[in-house]
N, CA, C and O atoms as a printed pandas DataFrame, in Angstrom:
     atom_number atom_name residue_name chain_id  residue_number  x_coord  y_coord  z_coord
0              1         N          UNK        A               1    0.848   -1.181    0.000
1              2        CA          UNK        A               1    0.000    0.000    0.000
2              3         C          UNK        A               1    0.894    1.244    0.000
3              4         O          UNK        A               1    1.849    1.408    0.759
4              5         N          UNK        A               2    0.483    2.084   -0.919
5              6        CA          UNK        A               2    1.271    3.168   -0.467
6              7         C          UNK        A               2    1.087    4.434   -0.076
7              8         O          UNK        A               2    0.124    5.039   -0.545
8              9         N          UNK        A               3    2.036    5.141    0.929
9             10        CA          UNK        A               3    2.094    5.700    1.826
10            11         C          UNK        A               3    1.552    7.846    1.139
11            12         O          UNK        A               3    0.942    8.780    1.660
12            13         N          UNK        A               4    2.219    7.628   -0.132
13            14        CA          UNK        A               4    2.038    8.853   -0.664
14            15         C          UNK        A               4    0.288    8.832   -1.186
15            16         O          UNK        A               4   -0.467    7.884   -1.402
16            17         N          UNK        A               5    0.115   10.068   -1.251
17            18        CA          UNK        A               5   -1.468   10.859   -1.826
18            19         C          UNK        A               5   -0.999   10.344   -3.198
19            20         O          UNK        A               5    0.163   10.361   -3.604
20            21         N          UNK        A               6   -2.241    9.815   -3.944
21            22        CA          UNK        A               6   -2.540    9.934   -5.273
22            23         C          UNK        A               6   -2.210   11.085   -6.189
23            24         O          UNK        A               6   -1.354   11.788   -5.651
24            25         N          UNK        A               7   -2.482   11.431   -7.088
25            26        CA          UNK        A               7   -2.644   13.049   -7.645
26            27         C          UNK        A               7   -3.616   13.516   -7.796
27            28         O          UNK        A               7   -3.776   14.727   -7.954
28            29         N          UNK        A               8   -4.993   12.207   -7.776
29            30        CA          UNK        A               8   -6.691   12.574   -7.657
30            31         C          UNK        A               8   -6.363   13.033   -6.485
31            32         O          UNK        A               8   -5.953   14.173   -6.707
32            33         N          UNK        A               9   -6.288   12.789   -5.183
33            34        CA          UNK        A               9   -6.500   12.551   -3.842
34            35         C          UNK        A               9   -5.798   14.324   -3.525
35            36         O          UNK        A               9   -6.339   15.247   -2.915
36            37         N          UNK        A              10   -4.282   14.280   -4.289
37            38        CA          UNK        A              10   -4.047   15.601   -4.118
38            39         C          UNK        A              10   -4.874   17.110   -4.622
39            40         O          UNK        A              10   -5.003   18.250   -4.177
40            41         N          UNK        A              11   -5.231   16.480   -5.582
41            42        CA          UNK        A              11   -6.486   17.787   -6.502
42            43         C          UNK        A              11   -7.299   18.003   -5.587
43            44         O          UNK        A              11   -7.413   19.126   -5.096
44            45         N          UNK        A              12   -8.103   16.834   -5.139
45            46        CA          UNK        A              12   -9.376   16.703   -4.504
46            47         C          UNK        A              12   -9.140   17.688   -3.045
47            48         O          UNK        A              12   -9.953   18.530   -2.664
48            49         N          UNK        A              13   -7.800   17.352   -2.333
49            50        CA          UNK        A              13   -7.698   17.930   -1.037
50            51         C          UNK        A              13   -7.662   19.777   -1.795
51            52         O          UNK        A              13   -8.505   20.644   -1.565
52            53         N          UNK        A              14   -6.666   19.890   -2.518
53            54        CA          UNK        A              14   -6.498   21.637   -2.914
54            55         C          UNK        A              14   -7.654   22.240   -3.365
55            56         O          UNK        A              14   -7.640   23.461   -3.211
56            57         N          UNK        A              15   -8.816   21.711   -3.956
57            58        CA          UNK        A              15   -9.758   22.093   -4.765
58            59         C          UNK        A              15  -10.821   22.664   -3.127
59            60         O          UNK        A              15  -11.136   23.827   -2.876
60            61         N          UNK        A              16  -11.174   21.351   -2.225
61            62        CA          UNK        A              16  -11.873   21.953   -0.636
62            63         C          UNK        A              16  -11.341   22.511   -0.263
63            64         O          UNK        A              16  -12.017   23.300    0.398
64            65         N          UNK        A              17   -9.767   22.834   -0.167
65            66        CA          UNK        A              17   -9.501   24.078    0.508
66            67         C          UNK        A              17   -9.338   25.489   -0.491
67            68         O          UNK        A              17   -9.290   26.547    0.136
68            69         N          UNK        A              18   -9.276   25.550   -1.530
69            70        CA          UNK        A              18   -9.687   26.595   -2.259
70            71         C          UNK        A              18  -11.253   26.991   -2.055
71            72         O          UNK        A              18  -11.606   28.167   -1.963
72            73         N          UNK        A              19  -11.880   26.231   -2.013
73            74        CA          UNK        A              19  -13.128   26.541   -1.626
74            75         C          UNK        A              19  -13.725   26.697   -0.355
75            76         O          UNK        A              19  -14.904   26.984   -0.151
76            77         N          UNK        A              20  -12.999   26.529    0.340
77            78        CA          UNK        A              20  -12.929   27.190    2.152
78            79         C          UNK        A              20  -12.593   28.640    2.336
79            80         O          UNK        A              20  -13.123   29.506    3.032
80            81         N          UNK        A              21  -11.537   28.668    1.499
81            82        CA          UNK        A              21  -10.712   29.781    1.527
82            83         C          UNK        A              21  -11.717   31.098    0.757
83            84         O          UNK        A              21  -11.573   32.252    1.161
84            85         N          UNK        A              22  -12.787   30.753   -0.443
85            86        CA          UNK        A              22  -13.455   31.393   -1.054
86            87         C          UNK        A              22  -14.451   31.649   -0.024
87            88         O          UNK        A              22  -14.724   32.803    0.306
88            89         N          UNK        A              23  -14.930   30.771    0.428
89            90        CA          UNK        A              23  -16.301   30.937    1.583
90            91         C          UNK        A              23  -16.179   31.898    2.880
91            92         O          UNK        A              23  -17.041   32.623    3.379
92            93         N          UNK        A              24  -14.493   31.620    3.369
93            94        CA          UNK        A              24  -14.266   32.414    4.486
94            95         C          UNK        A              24  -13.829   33.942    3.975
95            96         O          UNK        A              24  -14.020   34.965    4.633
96            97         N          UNK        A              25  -13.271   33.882    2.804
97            98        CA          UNK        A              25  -13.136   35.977    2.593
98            99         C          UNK        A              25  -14.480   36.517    2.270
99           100         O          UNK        A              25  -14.802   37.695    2.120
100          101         N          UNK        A              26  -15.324   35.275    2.176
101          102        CA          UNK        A              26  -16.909   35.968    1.430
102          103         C          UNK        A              26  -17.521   36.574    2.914
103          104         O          UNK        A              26  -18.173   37.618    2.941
104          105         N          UNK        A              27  -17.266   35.902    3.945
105          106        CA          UNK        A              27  -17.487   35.618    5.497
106          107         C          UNK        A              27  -17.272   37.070    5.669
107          108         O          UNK        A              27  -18.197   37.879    5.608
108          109         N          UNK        A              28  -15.890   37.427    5.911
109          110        CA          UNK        A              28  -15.225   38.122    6.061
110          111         C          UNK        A              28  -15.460   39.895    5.270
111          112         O          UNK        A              28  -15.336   40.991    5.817
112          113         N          UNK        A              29  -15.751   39.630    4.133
113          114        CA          UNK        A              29  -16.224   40.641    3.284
114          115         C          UNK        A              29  -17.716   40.809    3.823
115          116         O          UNK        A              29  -18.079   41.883    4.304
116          117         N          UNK        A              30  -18.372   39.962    3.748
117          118        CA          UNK        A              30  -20.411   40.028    4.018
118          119         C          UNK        A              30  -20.302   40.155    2.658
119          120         O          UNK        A              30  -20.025   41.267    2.207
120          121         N          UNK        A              31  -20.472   39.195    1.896
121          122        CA          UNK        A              31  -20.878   39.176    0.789
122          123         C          UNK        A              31  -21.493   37.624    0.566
123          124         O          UNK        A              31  -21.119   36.621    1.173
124          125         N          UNK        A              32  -22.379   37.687   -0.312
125          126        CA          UNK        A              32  -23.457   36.437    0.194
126          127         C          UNK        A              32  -22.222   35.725   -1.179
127          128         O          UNK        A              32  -21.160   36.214   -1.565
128          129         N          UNK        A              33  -23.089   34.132   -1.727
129          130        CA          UNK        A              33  -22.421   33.709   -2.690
130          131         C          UNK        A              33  -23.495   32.468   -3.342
131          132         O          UNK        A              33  -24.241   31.606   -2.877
132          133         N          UNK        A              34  -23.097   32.931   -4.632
133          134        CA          UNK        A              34  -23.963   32.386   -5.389
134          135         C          UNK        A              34  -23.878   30.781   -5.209
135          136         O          UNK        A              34  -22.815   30.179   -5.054
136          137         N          UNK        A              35  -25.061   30.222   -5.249
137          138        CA          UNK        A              35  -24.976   28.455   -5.448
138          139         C          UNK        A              35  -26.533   28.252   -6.318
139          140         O          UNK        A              35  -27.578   28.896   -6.216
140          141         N          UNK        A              36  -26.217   27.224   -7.080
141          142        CA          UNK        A              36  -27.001   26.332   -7.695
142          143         C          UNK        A              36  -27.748   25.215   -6.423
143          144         O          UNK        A              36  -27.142   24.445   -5.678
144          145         N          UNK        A              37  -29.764   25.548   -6.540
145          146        CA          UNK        A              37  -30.028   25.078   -6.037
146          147         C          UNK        A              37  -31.172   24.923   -5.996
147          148         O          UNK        A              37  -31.879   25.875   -5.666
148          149         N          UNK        A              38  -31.992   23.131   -6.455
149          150        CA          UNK        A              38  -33.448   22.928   -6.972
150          151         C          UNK        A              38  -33.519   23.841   -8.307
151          152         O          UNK        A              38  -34.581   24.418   -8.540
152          153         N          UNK        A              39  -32.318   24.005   -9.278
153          154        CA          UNK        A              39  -32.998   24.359  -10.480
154          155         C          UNK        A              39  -32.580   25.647  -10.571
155          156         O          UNK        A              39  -32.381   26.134  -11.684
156          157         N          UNK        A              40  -32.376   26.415   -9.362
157          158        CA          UNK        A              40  -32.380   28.002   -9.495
158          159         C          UNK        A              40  -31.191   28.498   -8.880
159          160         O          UNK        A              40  -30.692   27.756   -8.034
160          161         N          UNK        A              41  -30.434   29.951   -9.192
161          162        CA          UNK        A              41  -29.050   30.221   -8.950
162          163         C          UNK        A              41  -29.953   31.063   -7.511
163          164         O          UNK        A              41  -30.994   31.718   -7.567
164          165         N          UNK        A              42  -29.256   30.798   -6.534
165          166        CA          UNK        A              42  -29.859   30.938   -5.090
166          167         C          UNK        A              42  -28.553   32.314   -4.278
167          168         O          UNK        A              42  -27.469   32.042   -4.794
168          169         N          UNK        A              43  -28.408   33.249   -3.530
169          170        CA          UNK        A              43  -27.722   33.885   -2.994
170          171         C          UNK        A              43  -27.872   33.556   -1.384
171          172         O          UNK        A              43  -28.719   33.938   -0.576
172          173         N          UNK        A              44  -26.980   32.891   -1.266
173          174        CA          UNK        A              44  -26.774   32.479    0.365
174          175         C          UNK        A              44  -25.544   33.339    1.178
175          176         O          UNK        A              44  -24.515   33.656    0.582
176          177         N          UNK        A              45  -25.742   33.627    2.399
177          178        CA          UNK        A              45  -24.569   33.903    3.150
178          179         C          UNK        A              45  -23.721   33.012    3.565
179          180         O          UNK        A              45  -24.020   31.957    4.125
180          181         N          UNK        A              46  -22.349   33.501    3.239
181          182        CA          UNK        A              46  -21.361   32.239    3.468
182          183         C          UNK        A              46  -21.903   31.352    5.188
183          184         O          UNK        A              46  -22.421   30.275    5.481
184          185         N          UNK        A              47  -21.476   32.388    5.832
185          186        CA          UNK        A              47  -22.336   31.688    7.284
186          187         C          UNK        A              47  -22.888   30.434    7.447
187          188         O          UNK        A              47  -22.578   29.559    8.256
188          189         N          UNK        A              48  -23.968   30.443    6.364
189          190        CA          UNK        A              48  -25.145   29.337    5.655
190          191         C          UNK        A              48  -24.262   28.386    5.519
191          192         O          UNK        A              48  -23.854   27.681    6.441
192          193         N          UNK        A              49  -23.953   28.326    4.461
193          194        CA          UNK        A              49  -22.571   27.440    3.781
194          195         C          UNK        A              49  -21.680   26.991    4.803
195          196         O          UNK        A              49  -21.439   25.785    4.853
196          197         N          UNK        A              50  -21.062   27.901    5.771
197          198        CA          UNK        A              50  -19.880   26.997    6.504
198          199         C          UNK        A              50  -20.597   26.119    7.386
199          200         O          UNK        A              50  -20.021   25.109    7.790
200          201         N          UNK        A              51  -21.940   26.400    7.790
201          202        CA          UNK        A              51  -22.795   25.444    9.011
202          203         C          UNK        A              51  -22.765   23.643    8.161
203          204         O          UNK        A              51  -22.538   22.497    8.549
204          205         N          UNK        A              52  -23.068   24.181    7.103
205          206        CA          UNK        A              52  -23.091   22.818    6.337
206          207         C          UNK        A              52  -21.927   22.126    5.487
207          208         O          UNK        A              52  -21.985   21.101    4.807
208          209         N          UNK        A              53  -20.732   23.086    5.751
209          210        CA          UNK        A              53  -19.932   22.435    4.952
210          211         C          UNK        A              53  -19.395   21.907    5.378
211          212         O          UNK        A              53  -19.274   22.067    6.593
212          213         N          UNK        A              54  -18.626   20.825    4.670
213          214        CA          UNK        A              54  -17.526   19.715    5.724
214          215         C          UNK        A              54  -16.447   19.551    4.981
215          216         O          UNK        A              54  -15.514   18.861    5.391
């Protein structure tokens, strides 16, 4: 088995924290952020988003 990250595994980790990093200056700014949701482009506060994100 080996001990090193994949290069999927590495994308996958940089891609959630790029997108942490987007959610928390949105935080930080008060600026809501767009998401796709039931069909329709929805404006949520990051806030929203970090309760549910993992």
């Amino acid at each position: 088995m080996k001990n090193s990250k994949t290069l999927h595994s590495k994308a996958k980790a940089a891609i959630k924290e790029a997108v942490k990093e987007v959610i928390e200056h949105h935080k930080h700014t008060g600026r809501p952020l767009a998401i796709w949701q039931n069909g329709k482009l929805v404006w949520v506060s990051a806030n929203r988003i970090l309760r549910n994100y993992k």
